[in-house]
C-alpha positions as semicolon CSV with decimal commas, in nm:
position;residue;x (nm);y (nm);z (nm)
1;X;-6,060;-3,878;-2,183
2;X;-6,200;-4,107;-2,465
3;X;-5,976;-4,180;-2,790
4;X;-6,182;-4,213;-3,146
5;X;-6,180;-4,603;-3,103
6;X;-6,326;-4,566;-2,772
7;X;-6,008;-4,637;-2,532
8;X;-5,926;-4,396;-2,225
9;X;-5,620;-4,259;-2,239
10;X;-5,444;-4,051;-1,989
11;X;-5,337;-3,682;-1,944
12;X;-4,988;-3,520;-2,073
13;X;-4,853;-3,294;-1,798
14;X;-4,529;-3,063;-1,921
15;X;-4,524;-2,707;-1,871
16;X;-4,411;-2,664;-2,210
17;X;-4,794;-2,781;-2,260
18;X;-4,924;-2,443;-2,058
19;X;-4,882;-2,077;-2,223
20;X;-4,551;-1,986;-2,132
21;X;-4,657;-1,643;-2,001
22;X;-4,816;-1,782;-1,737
23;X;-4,548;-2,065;-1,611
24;X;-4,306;-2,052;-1,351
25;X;-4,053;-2,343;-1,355
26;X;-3,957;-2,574;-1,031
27;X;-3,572;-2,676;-1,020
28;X;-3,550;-2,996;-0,868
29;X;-3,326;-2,792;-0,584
30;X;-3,616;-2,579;-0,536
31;X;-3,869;-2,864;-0,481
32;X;-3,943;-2,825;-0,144
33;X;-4,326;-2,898;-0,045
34;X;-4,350;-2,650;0,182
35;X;-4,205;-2,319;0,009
36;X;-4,442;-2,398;-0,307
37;X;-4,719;-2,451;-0,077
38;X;-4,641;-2,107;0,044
39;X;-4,597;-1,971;-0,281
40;X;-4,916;-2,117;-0,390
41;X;-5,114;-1,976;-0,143
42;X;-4,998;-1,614;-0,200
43;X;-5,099;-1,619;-0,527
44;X;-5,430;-1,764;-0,401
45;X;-5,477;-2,105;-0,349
46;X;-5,739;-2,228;-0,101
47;X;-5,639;-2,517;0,156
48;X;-5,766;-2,788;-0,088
49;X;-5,729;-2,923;-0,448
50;X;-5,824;-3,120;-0,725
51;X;-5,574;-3,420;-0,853
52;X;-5,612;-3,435;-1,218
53;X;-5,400;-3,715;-1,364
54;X;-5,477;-4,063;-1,539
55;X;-5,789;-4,196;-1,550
56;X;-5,753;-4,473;-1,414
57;X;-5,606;-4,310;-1,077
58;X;-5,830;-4,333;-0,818
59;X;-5,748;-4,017;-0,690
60;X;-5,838;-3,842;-1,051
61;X;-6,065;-3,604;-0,980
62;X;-6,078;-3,589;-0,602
63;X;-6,057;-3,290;-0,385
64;X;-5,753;-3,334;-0,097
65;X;-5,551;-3,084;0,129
66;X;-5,272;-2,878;-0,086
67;X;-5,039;-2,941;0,127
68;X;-5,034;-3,294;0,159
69;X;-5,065;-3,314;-0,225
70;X;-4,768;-3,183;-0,254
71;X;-4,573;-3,334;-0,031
72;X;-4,699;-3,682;-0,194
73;X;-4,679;-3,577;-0,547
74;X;-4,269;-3,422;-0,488
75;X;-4,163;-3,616;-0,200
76;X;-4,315;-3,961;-0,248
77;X;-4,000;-4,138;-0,370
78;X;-3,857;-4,078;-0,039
79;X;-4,111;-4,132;0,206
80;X;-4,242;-4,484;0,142
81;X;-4,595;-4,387;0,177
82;X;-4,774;-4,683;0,047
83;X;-5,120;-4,459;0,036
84;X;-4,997;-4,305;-0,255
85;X;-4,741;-4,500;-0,410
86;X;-4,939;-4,505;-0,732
87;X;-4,868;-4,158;-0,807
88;X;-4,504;-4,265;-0,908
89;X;-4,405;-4,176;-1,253
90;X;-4,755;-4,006;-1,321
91;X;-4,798;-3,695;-1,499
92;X;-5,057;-3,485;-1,227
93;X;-5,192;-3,138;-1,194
94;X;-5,300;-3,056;-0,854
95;X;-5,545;-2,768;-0,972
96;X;-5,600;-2,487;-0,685
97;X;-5,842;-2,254;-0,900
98;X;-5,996;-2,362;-1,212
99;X;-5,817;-2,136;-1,514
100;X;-5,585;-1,986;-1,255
101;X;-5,365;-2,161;-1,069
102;X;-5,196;-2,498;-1,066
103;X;-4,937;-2,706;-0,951
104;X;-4,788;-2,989;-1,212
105;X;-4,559;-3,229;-1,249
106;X;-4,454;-3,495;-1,468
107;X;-4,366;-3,863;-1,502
108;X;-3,959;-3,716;-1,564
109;X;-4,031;-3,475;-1,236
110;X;-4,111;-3,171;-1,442
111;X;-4,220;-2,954;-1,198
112;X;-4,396;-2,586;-1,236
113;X;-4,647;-2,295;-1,071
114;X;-4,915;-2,194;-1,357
115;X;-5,055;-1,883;-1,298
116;X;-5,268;-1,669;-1,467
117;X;-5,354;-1,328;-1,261
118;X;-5,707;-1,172;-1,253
């Protein structure tokens, strides 16, 4: 994303930033890789995803496997990957289908399901 004088500036992830109607809420308690990569899948998600998160990421924009997505994007404080130790305190959207179904989280660990059904 381009400001007016030119500068890139990065994405705000919340899910008070998403239509409410469509948001399901993570408690940290509930943040376990797995059962969300479960849930996600029900509601449709393929095996991969796109990371959408600062522009400056290198990841920003790539396609990777859901499932380790999420275990970097919630776990990675307490795995000491180094791979992906850049995604600390990012705001990220691991998008599963375009205008459907996401998974985001926040630089304070905001974490929700967007869905929107057919």
């Amino acid at each position: 994303m381009q400001s007016k004088r030119g500068r890139r500036e990065g994405i705000f992830v919340h899910p008070d930033s998403f239509d409410q109607r469509f948001v399901r809420e993570i408690q940290s308690r509930d943040a376990d890789p797995a059962a969300i990569f479960r849930a996600l899948t029900r509601l449709g998600a393929p095996a991969n995803c796109q990371v959408i998160c600062h522009p400056d990421n290198p990841d920003n924009g790539a396609t990777v496997p859901l499932r380790n997505a999420l275990e970097q994007v919630i776990l990675r404080g307490h795995l000491g990957d180094e791979e992906h130790s850049y995604w600390v305190g990012m705001d990220v959207i691991l998008l599963c289908v375009p205008g459907r179904l996401a998974y985001t989280q926040d630089h304070n660990n905001n974490r929700a399901i967007v869905h929107r059904p057919d």
